[in-house]
KOLGU-4560 file (N, C-alpha, C; in nm, 3 decimals, padded with zeros to 5 digits):
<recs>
<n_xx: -00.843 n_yy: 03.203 n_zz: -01.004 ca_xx: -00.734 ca_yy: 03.118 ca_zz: -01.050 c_xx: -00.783 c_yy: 02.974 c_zz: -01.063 mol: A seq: 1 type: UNK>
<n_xx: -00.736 n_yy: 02.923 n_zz: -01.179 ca_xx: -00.808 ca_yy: 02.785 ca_zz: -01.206 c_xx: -00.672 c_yy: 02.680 c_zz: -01.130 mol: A seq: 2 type: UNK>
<n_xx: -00.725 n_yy: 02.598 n_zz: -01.085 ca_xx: -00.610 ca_yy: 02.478 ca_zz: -01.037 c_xx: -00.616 c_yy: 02.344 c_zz: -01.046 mol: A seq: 3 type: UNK>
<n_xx: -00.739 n_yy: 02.367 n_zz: -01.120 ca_xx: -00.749 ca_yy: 02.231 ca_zz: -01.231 c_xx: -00.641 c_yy: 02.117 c_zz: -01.293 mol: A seq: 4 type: UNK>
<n_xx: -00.572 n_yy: 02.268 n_zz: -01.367 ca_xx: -00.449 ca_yy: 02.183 ca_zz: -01.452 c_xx: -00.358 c_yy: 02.156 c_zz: -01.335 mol: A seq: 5 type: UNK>
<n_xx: -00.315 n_yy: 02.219 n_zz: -01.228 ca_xx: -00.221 ca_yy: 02.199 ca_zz: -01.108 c_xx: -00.273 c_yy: 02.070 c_zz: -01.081 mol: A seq: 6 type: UNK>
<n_xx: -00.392 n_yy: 02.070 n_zz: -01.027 ca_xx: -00.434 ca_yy: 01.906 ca_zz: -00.976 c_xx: -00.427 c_yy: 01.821 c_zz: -01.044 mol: A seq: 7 type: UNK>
<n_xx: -00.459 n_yy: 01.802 n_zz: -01.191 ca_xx: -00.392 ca_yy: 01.752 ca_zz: -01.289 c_xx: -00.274 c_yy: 01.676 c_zz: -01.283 mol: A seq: 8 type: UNK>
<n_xx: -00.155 n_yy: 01.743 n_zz: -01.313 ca_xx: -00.028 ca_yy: 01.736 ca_zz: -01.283 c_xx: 00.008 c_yy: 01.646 c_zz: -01.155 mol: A seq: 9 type: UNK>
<n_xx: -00.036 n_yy: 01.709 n_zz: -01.035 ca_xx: 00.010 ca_yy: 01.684 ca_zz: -00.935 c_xx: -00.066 c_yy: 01.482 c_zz: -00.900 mol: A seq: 10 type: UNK>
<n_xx: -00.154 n_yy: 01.464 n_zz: -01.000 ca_xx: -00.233 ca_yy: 01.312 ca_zz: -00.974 c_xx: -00.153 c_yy: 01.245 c_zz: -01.046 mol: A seq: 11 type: UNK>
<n_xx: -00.127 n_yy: 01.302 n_zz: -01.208 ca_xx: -00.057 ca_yy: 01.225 ca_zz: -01.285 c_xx: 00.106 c_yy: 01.193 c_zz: -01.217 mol: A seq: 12 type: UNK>
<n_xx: 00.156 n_yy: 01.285 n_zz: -01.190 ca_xx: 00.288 ca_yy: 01.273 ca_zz: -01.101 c_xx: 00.252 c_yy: 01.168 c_zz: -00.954 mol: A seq: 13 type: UNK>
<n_xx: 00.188 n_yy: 01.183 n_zz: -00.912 ca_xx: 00.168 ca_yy: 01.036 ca_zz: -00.777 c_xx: 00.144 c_yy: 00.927 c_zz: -00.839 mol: A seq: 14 type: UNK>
<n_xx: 00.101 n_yy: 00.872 n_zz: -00.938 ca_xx: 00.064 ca_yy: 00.768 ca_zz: -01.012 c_xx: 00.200 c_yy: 00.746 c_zz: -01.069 mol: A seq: 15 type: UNK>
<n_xx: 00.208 n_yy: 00.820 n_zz: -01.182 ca_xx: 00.400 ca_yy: 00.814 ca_zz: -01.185 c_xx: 00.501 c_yy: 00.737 c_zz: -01.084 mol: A seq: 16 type: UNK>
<n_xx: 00.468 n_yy: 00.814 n_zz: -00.995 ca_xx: 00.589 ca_yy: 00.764 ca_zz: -00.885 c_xx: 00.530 c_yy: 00.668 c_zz: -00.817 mol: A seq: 17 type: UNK>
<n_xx: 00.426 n_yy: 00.662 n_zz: -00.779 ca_xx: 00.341 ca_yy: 00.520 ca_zz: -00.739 c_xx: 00.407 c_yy: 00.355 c_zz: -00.836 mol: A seq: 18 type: UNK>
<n_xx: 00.381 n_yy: 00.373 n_zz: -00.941 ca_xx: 00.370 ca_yy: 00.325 ca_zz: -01.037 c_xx: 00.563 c_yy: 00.269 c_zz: -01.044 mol: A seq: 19 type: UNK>
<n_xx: 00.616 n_yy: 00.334 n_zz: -01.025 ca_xx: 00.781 ca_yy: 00.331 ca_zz: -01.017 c_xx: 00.816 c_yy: 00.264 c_zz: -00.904 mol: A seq: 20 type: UNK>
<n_xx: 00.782 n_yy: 00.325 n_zz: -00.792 ca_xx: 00.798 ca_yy: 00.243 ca_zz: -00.655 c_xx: 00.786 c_yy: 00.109 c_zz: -00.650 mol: A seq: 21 type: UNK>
<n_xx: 00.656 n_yy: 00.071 n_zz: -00.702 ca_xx: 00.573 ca_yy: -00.073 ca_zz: -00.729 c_xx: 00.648 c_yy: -00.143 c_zz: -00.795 mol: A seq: 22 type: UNK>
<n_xx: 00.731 n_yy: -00.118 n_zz: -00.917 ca_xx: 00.791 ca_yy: -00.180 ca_zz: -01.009 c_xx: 00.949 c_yy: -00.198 c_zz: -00.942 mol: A seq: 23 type: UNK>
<n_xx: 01.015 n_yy: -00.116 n_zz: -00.847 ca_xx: 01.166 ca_yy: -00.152 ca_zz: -00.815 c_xx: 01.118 c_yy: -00.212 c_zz: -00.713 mol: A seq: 24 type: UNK>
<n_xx: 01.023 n_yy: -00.186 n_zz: -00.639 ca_xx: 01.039 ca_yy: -00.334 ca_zz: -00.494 c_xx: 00.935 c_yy: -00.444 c_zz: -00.589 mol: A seq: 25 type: UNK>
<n_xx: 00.929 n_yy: -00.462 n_zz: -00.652 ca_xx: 00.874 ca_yy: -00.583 ca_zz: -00.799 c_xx: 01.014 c_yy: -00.641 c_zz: -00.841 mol: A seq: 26 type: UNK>
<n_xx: 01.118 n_yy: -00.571 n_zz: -00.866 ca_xx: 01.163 ca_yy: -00.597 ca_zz: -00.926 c_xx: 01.348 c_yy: -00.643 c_zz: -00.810 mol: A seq: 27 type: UNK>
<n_xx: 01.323 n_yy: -00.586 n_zz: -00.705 ca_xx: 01.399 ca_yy: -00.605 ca_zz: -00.594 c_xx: 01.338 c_yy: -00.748 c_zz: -00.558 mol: A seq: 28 type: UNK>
<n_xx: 01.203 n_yy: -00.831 n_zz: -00.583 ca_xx: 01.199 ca_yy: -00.971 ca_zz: -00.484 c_xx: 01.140 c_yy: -00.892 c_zz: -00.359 mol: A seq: 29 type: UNK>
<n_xx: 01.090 n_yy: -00.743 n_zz: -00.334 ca_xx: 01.025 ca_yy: -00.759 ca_zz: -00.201 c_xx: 00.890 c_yy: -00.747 c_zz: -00.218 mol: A seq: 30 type: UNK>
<n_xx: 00.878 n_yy: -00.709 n_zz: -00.316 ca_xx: 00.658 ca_yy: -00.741 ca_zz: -00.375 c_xx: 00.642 c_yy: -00.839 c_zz: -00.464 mol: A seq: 31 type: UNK>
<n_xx: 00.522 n_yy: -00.918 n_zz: -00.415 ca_xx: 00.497 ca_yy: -01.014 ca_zz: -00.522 c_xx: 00.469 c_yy: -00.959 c_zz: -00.643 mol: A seq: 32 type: UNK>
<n_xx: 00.492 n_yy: -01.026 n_zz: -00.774 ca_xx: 00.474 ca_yy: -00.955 ca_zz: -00.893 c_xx: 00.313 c_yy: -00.956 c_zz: -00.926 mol: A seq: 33 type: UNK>
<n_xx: 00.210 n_yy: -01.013 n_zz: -00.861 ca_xx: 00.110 ca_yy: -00.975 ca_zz: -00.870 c_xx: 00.022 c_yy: -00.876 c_zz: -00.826 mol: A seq: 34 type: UNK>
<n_xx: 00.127 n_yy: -00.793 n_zz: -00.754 ca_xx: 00.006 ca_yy: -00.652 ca_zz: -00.668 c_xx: -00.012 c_yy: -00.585 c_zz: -00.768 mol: A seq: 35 type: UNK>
<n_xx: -00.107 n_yy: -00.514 n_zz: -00.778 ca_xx: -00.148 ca_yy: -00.375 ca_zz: -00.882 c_xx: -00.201 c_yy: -00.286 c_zz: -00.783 mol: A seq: 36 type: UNK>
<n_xx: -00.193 n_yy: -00.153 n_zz: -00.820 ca_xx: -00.263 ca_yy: -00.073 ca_zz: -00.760 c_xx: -00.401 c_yy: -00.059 c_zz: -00.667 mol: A seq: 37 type: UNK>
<n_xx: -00.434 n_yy: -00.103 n_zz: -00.755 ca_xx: -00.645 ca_yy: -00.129 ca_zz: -00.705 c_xx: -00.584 c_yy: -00.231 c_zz: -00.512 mol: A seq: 38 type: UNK>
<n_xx: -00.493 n_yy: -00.324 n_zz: -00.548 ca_xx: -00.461 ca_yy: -00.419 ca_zz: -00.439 c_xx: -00.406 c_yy: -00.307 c_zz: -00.300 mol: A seq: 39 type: UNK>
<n_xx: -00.333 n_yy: -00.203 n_zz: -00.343 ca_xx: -00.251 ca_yy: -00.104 ca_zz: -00.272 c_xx: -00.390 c_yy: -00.042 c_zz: -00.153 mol: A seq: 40 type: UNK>
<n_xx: -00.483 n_yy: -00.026 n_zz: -00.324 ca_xx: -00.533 ca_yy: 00.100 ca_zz: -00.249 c_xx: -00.686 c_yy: 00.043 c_zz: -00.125 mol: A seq: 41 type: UNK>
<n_xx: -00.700 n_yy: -00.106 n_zz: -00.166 ca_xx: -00.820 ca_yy: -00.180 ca_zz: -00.056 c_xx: -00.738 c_yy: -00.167 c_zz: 00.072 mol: A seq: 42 type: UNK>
<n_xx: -00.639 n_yy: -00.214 n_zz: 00.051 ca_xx: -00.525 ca_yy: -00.241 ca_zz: 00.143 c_xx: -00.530 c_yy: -00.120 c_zz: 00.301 mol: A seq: 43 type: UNK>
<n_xx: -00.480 n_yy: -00.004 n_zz: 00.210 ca_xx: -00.521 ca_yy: 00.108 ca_zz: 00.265 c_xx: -00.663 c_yy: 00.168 c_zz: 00.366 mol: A seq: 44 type: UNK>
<n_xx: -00.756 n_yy: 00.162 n_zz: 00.250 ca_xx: -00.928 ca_yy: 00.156 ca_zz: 00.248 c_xx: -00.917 c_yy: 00.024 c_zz: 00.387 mol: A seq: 45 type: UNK>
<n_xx: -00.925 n_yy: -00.089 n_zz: 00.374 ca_xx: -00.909 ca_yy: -00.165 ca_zz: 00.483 c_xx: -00.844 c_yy: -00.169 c_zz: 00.601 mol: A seq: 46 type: UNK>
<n_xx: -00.744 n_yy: -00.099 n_zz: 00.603 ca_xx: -00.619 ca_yy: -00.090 ca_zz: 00.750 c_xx: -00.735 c_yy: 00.094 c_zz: 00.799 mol: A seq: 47 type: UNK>
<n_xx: -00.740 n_yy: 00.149 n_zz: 00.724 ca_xx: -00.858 ca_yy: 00.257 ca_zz: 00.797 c_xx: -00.945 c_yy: 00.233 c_zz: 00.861 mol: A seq: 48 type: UNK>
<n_xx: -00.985 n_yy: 00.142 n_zz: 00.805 ca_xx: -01.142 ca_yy: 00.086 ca_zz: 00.900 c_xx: -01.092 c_yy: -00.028 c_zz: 00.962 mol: A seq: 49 type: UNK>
<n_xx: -00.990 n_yy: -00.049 n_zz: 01.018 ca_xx: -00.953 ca_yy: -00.122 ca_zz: 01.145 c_xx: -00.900 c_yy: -00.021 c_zz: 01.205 mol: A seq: 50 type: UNK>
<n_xx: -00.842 n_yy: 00.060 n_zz: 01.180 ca_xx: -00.790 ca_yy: 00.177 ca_zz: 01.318 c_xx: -00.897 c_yy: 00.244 c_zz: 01.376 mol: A seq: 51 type: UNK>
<n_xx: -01.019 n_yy: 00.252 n_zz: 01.261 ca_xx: -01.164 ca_yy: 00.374 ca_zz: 01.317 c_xx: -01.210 c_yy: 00.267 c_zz: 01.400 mol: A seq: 52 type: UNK>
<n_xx: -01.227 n_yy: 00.096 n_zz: 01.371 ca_xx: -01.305 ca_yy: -00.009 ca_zz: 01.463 c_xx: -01.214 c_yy: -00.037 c_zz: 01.590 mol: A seq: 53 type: UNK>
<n_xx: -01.083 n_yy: -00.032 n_zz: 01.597 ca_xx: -01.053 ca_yy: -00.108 ca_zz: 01.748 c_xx: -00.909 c_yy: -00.051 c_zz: 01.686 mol: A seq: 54 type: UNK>
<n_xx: -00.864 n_yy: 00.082 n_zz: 01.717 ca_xx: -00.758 ca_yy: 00.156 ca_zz: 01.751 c_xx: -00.623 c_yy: 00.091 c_zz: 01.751 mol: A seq: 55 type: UNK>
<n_xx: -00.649 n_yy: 00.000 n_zz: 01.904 ca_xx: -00.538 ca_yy: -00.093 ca_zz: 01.908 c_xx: -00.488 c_yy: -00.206 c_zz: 01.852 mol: A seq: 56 type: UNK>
<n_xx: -00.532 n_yy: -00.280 n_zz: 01.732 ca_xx: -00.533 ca_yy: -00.388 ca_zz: 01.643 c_xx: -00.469 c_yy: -00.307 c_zz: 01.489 mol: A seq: 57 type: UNK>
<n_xx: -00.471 n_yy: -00.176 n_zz: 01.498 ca_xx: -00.423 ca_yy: -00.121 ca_zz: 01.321 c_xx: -00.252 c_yy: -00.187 c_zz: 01.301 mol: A seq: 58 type: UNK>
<n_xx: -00.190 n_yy: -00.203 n_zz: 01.378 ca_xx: -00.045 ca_yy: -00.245 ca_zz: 01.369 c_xx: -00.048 c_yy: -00.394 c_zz: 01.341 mol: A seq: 59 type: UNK>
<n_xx: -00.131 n_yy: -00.472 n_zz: 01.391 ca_xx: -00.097 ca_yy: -00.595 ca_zz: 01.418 c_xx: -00.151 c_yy: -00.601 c_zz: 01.241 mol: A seq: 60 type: UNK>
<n_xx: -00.296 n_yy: -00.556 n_zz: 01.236 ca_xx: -00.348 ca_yy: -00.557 ca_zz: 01.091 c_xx: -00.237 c_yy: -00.512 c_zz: 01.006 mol: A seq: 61 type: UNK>
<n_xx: -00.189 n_yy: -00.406 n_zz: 01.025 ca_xx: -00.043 ca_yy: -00.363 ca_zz: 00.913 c_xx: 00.038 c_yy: -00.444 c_zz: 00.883 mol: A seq: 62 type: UNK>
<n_xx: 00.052 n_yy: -00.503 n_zz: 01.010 ca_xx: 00.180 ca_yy: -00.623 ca_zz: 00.952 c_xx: 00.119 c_yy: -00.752 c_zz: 00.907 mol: A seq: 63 type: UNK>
<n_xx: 00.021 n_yy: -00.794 n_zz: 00.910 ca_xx: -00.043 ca_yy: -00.879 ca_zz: 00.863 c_xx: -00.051 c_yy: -00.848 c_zz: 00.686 mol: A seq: 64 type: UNK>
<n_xx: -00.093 n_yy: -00.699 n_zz: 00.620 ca_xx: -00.111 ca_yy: -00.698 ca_zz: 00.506 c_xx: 00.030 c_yy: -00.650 c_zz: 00.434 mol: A seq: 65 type: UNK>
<n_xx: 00.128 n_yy: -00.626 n_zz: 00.533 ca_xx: 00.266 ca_yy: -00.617 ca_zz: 00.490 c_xx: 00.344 c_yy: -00.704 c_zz: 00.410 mol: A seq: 66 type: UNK>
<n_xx: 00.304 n_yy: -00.860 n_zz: 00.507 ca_xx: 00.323 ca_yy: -00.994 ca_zz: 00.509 c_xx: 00.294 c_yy: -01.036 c_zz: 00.376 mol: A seq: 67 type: UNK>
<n_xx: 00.146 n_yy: -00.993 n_zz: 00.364 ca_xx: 00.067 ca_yy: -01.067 ca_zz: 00.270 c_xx: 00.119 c_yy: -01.008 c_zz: 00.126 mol: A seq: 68 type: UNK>
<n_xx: 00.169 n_yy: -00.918 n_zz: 00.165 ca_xx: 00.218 ca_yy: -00.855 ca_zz: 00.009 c_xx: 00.415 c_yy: -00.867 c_zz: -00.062 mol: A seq: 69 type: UNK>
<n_xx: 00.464 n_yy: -00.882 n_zz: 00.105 ca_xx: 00.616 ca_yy: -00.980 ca_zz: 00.034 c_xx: 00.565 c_yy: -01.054 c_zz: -00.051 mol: A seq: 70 type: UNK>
<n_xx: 00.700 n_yy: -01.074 n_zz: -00.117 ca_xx: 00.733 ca_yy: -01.164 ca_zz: -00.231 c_xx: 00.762 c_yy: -01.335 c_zz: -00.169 mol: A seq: 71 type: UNK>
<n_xx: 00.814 n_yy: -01.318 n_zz: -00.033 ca_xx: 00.795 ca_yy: -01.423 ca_zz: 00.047 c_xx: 00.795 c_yy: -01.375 c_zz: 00.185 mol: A seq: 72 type: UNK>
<n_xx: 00.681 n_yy: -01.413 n_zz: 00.205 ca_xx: 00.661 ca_yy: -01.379 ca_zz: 00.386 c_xx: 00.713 c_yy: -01.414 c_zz: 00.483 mol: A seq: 73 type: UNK>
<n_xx: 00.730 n_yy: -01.307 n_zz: 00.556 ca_xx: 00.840 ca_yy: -01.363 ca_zz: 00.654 c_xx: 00.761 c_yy: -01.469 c_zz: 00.789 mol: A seq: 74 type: UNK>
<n_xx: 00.684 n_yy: -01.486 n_zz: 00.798 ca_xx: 00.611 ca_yy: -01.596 ca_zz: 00.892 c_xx: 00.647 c_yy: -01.513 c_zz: 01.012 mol: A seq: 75 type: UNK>
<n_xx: 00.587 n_yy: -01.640 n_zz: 01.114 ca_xx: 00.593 ca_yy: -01.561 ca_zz: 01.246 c_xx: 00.437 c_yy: -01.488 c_zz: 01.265 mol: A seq: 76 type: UNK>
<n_xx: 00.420 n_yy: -01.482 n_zz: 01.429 ca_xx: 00.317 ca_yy: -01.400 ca_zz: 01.472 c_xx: 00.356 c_yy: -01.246 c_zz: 01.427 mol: A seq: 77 type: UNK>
<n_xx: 00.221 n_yy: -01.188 n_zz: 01.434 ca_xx: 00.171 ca_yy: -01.055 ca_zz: 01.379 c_xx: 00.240 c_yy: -00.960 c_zz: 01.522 mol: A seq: 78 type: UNK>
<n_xx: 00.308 n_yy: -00.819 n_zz: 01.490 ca_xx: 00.311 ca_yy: -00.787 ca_zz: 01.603 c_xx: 00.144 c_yy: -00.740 c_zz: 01.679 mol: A seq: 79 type: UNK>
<n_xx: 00.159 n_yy: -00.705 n_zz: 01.812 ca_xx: 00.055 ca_yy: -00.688 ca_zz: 01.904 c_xx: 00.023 c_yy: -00.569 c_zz: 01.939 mol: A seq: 80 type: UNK>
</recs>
């Protein structure tokens, strides 16, 4: 059985809805209108390799790139 075309489908459909998500909190004032994807996905790629380096810092890092990606940040220390 080939599942090629399934995987197919199933990438184009996450990008889809990726792509939709991005645009109503864009369009809600809670993402800056400059994130694109590629920004999503370092984001990601980066908060990984702070949980594999020091476990206990991935939260504080989360909310730090949470921050950084409002449309206006809410200030304040990072939680701990």
């Amino acid at each position: 059985m080939d599942l090629a075309p399934l995987r197919s489908q199933a990438v184009a459909f996450g990008r889809s809805s990726r792509r939709r998500q991005r645009a109503r909190a864009q369009q809600a004032g809670a993402l800056r209108n400059d994130v694109g994807p590629i920004d999503l996905a370092f984001f990601m790629m980066a908060n990984s390799r702070v949980a594999e380096a020091e476990p206990e810092q991935w939260r504080r890092h989360f909310t730090l790139m949470l921050d950084a990606l409002r449309a206006a940040p809410r200030g304040g220390p990072a939680a701990r």
